[in-house]
TIRO-2110 file (N, C-alpha, C; in Angstrom, 1 decimal):
// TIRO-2110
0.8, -1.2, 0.0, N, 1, A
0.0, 0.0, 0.0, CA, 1, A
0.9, 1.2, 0.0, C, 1, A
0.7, 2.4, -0.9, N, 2, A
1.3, 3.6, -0.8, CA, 2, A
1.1, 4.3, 0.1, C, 2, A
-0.2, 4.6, 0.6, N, 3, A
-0.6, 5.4, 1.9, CA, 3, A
-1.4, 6.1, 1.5, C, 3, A
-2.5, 6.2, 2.9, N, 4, A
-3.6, 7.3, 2.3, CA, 4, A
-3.2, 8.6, 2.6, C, 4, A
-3.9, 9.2, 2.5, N, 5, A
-3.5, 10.9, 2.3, CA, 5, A
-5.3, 11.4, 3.0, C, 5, A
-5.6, 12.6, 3.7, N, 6, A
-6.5, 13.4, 3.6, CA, 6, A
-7.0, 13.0, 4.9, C, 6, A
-7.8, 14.2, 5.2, N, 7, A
-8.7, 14.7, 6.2, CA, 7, A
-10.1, 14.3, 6.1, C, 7, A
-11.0, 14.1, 6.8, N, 8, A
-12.3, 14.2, 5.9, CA, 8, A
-13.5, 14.3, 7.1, C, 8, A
-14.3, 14.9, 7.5, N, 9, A
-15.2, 15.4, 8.2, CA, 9, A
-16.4, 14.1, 8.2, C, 9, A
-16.8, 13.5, 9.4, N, 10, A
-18.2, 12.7, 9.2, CA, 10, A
-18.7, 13.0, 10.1, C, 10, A
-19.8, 12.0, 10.4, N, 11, A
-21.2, 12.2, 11.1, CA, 11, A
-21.4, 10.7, 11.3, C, 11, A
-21.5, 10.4, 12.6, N, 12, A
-21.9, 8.9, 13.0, CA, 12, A
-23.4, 9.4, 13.6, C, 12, A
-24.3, 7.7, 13.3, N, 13, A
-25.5, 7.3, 14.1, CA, 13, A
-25.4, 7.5, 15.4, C, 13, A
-27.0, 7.1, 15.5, N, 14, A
-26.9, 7.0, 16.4, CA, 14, A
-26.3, 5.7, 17.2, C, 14, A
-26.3, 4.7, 16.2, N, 15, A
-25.7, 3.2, 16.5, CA, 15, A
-24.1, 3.2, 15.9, C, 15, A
-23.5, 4.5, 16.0, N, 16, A
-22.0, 4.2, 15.8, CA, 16, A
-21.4, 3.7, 14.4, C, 16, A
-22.3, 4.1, 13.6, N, 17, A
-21.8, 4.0, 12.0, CA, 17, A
-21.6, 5.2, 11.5, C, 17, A
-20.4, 5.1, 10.3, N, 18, A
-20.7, 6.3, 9.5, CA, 18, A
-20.0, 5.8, 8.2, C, 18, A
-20.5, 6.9, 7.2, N, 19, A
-20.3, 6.9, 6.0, CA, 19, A
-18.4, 6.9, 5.6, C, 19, A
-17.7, 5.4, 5.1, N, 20, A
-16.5, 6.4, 4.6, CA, 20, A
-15.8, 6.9, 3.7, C, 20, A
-15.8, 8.1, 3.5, N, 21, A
-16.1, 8.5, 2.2, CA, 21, A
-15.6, 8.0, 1.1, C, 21, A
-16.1, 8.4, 0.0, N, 22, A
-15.6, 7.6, -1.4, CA, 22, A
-14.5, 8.4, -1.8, C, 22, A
-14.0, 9.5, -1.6, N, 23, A
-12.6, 9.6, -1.9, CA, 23, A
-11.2, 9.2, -0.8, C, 23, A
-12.0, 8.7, 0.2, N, 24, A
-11.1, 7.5, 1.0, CA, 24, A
-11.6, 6.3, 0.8, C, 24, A
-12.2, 5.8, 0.3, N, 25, A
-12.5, 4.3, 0.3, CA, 25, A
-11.8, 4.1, -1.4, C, 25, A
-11.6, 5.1, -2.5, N, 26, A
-11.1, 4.6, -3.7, CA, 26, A
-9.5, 4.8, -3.2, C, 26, A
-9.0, 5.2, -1.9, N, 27, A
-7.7, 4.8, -1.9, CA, 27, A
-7.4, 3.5, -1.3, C, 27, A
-8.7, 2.9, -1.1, N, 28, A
-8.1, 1.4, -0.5, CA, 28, A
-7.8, 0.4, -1.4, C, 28, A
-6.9, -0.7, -1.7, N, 29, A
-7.1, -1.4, -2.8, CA, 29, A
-8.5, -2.3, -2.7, C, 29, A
-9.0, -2.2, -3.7, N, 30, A
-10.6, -3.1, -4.1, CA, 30, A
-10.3, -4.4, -3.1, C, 30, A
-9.2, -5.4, -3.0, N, 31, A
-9.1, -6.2, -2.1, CA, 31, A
-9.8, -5.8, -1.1, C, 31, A
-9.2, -4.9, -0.6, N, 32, A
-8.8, -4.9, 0.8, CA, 32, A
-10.0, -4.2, 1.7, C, 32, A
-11.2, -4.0, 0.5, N, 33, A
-12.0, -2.7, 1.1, CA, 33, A
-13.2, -2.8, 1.9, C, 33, A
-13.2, -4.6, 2.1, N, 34, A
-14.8, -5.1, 3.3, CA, 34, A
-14.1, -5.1, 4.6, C, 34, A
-12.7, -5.8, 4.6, N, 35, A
-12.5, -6.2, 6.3, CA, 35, A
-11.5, -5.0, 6.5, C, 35, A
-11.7, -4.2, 8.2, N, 36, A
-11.0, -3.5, 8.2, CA, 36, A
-10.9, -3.8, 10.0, C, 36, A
-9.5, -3.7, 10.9, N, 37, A
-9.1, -3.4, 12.1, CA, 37, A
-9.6, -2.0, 12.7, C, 37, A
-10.2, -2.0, 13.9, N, 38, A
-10.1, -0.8, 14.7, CA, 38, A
-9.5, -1.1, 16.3, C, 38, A
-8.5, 0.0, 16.3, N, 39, A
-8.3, -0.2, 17.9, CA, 39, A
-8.1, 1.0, 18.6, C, 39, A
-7.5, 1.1, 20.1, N, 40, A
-7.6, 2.2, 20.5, CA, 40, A
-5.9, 2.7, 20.4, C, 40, A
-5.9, 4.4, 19.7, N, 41, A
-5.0, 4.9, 19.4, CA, 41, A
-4.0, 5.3, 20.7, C, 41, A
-2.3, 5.6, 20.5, N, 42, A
-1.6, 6.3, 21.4, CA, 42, A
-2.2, 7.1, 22.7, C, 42, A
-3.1, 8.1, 21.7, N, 43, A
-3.6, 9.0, 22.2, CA, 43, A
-5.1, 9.1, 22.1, C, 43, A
-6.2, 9.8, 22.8, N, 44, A
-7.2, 9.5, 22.6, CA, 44, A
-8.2, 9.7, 21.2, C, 44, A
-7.6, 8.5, 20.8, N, 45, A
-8.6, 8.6, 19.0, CA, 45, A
-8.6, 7.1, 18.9, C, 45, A
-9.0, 6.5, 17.9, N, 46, A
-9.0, 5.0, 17.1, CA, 46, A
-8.3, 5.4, 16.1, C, 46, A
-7.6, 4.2, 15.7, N, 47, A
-6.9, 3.6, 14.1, CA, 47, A
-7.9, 2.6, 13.6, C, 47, A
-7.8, 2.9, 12.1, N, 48, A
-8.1, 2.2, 11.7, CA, 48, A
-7.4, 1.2, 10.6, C, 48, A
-7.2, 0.1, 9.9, N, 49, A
-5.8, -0.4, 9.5, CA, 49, A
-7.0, -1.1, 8.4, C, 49, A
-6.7, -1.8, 7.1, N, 50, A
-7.0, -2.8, 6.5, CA, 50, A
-6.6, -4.0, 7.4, C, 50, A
-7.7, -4.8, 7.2, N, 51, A
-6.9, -6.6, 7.7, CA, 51, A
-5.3, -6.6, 7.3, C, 51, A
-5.5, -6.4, 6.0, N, 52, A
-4.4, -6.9, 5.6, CA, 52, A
-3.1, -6.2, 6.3, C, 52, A
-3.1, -4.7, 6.5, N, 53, A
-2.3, -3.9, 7.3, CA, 53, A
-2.2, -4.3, 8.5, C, 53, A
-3.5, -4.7, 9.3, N, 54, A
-3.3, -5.3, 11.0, CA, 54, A
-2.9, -6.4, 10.8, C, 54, A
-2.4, -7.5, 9.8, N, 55, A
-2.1, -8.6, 9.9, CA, 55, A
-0.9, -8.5, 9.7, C, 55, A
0.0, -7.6, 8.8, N, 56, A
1.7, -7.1, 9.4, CA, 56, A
1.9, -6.8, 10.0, C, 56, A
1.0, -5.6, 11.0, N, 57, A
1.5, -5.0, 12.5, CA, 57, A
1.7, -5.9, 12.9, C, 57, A
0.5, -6.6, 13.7, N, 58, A
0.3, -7.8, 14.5, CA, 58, A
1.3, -8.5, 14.2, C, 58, A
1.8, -9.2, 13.0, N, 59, A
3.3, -10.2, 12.8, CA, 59, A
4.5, -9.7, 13.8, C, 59, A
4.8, -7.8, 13.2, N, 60, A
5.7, -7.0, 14.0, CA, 60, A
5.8, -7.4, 15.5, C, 60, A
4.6, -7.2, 15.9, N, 61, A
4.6, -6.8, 17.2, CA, 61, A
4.6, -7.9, 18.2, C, 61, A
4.4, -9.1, 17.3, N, 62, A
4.0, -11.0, 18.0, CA, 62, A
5.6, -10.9, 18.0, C, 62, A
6.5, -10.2, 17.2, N, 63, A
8.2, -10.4, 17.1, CA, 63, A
8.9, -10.2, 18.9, C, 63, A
7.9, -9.2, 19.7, N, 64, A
8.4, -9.2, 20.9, CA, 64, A
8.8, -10.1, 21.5, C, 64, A
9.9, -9.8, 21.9, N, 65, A
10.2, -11.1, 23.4, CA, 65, A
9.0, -10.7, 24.6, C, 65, A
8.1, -11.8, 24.7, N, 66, A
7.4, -12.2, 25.7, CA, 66, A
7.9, -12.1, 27.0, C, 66, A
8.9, -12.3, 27.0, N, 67, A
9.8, -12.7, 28.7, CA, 67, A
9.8, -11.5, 29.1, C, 67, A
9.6, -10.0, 28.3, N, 68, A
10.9, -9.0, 29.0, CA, 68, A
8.8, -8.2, 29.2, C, 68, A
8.6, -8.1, 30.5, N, 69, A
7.2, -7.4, 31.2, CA, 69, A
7.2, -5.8, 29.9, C, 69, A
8.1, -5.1, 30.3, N, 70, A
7.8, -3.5, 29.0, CA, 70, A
7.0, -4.3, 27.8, C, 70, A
7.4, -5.3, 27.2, N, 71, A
6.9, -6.1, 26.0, CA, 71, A
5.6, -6.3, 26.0, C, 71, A
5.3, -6.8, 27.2, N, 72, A
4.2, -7.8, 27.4, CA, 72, A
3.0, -6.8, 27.5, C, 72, A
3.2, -5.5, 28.4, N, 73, A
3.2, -4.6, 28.7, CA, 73, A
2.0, -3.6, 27.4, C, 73, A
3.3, -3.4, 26.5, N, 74, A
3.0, -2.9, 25.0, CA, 74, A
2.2, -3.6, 24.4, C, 74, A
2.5, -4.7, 24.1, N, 75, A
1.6, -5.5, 23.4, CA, 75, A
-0.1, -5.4, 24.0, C, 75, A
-0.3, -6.1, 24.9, N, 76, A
-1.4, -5.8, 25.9, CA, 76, A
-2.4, -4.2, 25.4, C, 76, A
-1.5, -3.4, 26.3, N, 77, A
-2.6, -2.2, 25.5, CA, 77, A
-2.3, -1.4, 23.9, C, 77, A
-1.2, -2.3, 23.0, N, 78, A
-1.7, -1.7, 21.8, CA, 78, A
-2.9, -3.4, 21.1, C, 78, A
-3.1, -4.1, 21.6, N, 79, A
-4.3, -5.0, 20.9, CA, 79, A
-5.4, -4.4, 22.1, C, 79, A
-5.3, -3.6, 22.7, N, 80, A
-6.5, -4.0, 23.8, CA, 80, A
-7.6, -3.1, 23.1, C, 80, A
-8.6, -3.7, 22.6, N, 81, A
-10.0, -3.0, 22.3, CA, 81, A
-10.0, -3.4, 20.4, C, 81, A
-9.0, -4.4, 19.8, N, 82, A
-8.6, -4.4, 19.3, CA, 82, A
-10.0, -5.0, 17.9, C, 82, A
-10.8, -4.8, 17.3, N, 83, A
-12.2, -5.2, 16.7, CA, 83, A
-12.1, -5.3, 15.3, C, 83, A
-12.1, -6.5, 14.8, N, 84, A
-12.6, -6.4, 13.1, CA, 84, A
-14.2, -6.0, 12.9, C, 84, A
-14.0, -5.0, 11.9, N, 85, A
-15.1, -4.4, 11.6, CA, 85, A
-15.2, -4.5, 9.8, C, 85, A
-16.8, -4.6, 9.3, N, 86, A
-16.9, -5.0, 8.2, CA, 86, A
-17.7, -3.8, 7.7, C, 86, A
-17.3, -3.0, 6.2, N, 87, A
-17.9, -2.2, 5.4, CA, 87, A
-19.3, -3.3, 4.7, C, 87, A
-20.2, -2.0, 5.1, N, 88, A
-21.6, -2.7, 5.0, CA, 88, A
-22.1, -2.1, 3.8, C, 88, A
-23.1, -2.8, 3.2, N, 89, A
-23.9, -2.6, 1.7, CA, 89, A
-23.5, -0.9, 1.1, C, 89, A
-23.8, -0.6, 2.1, N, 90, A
-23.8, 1.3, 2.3, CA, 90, A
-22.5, 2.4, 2.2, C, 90, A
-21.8, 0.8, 2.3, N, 91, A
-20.1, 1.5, 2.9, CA, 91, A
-20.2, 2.2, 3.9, C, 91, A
-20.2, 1.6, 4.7, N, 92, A
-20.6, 2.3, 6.1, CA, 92, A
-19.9, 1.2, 7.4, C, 92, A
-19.1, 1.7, 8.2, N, 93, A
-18.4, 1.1, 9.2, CA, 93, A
-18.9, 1.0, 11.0, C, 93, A
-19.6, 0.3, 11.3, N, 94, A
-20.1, 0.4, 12.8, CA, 94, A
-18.7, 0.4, 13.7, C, 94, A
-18.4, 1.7, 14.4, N, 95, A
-17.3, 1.5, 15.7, CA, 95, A
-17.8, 1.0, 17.2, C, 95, A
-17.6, 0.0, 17.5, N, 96, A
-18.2, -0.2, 18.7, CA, 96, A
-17.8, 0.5, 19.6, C, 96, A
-19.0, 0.6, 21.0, N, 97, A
-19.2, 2.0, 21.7, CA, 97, A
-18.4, 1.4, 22.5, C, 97, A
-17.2, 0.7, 22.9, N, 98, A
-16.8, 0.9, 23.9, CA, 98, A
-15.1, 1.5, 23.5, C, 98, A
-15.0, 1.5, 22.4, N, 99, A
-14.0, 2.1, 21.6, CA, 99, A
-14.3, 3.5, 21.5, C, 99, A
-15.3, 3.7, 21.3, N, 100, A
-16.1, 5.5, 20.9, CA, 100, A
-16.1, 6.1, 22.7, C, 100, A
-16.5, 5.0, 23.3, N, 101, A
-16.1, 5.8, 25.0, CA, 101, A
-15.0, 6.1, 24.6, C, 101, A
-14.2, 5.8, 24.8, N, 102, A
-12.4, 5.9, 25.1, CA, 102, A
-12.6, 6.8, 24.2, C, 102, A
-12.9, 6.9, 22.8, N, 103, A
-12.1, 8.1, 22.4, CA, 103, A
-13.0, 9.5, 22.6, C, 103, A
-14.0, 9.6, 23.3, N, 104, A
-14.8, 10.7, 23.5, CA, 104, A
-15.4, 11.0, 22.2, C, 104, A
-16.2, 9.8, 21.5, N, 105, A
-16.8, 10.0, 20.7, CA, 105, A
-18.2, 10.5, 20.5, C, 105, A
-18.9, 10.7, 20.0, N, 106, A
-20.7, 11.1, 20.1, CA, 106, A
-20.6, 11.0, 18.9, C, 106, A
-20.6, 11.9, 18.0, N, 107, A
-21.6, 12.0, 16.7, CA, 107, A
-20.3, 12.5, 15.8, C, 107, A
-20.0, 13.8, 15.8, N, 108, A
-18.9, 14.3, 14.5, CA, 108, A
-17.6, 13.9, 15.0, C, 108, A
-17.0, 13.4, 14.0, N, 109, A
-15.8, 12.9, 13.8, CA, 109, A
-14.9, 13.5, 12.4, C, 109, A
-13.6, 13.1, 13.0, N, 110, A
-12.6, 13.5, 11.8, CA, 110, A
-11.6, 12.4, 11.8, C, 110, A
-11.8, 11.8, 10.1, N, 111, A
-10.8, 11.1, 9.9, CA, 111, A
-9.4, 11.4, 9.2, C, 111, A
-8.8, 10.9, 9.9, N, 112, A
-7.3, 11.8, 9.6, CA, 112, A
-6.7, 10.4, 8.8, C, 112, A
-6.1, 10.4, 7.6, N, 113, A
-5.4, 9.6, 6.9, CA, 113, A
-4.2, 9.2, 6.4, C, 113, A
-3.3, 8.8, 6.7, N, 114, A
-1.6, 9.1, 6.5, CA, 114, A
-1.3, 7.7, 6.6, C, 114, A
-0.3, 7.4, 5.8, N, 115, A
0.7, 6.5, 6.1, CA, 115, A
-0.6, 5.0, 5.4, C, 115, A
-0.4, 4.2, 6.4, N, 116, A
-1.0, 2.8, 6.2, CA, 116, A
-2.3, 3.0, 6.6, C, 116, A
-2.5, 4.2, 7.8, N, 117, A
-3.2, 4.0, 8.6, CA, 117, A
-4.8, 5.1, 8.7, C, 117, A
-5.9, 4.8, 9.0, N, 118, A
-6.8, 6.4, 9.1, CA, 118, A
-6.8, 6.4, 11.3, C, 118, A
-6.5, 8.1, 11.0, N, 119, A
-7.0, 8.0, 12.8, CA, 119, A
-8.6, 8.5, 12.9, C, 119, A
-8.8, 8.2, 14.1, N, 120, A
-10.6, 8.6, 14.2, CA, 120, A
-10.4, 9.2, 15.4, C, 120, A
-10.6, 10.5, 15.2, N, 121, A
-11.2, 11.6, 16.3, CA, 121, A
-12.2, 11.7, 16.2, C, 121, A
-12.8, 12.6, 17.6, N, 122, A
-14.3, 13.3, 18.0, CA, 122, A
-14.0, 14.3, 17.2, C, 122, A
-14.9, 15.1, 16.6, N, 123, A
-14.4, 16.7, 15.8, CA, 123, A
-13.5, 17.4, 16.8, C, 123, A
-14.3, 17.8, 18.0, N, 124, A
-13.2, 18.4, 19.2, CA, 124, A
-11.9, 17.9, 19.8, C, 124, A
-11.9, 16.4, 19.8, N, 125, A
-11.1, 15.7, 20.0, CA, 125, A
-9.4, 16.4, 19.2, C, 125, A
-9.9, 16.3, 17.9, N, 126, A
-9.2, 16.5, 16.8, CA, 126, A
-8.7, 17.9, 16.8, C, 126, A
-9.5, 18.9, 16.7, N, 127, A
-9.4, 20.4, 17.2, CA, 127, A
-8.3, 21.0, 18.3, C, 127, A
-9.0, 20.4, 19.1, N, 128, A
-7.9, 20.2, 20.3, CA, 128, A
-6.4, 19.9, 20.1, C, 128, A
-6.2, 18.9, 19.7, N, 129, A
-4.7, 18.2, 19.0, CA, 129, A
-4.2, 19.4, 18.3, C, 129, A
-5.0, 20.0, 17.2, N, 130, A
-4.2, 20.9, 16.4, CA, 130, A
-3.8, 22.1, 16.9, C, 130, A
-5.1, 22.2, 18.6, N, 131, A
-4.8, 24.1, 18.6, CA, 131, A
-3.2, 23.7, 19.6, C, 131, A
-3.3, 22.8, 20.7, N, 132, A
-2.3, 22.7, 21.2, CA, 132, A
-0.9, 21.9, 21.0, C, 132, A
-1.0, 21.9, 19.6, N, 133, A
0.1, 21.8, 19.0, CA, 133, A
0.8, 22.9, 19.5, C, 133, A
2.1, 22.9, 20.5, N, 134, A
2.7, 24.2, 20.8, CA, 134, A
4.3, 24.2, 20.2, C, 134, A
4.6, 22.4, 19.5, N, 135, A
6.2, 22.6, 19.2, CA, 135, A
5.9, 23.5, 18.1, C, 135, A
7.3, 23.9, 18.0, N, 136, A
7.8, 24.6, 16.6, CA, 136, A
7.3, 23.4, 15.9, C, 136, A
6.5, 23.9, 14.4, N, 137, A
7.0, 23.0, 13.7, CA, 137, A
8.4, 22.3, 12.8, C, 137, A
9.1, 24.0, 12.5, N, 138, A
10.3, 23.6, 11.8, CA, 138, A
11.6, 22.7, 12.8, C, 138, A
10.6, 23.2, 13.9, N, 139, A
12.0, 22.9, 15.2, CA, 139, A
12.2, 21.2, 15.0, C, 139, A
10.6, 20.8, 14.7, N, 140, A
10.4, 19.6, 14.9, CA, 140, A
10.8, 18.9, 13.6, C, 140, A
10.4, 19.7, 12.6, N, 141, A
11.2, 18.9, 11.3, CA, 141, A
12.9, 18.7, 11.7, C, 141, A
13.4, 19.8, 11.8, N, 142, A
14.8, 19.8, 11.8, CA, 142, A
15.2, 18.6, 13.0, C, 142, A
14.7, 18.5, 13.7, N, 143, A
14.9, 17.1, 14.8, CA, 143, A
14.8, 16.1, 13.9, C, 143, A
13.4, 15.6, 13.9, N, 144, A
13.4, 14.3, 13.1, CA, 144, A
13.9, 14.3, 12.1, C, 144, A
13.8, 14.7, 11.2, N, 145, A
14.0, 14.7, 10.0, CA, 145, A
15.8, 15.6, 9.4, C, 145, A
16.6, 16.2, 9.8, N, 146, A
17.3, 16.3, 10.0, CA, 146, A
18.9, 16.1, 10.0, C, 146, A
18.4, 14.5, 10.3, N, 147, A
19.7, 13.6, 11.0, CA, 147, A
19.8, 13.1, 9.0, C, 147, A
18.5, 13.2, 8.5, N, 148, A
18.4, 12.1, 7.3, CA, 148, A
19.6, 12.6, 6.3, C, 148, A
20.4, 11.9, 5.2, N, 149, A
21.5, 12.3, 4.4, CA, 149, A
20.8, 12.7, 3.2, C, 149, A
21.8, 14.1, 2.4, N, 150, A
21.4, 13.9, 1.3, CA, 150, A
20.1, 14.8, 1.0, C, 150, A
19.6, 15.6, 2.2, N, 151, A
18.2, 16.1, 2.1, CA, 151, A
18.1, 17.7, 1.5, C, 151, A
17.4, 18.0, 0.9, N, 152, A
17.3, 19.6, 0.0, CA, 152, A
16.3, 20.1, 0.8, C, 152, A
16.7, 21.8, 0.7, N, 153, A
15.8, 22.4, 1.5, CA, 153, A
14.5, 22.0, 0.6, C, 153, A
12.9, 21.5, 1.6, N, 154, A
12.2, 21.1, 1.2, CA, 154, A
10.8, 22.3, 1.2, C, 154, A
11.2, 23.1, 1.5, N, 155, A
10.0, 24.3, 2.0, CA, 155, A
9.9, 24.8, 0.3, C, 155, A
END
């Protein structure tokens, strides 16, 4: 998978479904686009992964040594809450509510899309994250990104 890209505004039921949209669902490949992973994020939001994508994490992360407790530890709460969920006739994904507790969900959401992965915020959830964003950004590029060889000013 190349990675998705984009932002996108929704509206869940009352029963914890919502629509996802068709200019994110034509970046999934056609395979991959009935069974999809949700779990509970870093921080307070959900991921969402293709099977196929939670079936490499999961490989990754079964790689831990079991013996060493930090491991066991990680493992533990990155599967905990951990749900296959199936796009329905409608294209429409049910998040079960005890995943939507944790992330302070109700009704408007934002799905945030990058990499392998989509995150699922509450609208305010999401809001929140961006206003108190207080690093530098550049400060933070030049950290991470930085160390990398060979790199052109990219602004």
């Amino acid at each position: 998978m190349s990675g998705f890209i984009g932002e996108f505004p929704c509206t869940m039921d009352a029963k914890g479904r919502f629509n996802v949209p068709a200019a994110l669902l034509k970046q999934v490949p056609a395979k991959e686009q009935k069974r999809f992973v949700v779990h509970r994020g870093i921080e307070k939001h959900l991921v969402l992964y293709t099977k196929k994508e939670w079936e490499k994490i999961s490989a990754e992360i079964n790689e831990l040594n079991l013996y060493i407790s930090k491991n066991r530890d990680f493992i533990r709460k990155f599967n905990r809450g951990a749900t296959e969920v199936e796009l329905d006739t409608t294209s429409r994904l049910l998040l079960p509510k005890s995943l939507t507790d944790y992330a302070g969900i109700n009704r408007d959401i934002v799905l945030f899309a990058y990499g392998n992965r989509v995150e699922i915020w509450s609208e305010n959830g999401y809001a929140k994250m961006l206003k108190e964003d207080k690093d530098d950004f550049a400060a933070l590029a030049e950290e991470v990104m930085g160390k990398k060889n060979n790199r052109e000013d990219v602004s």
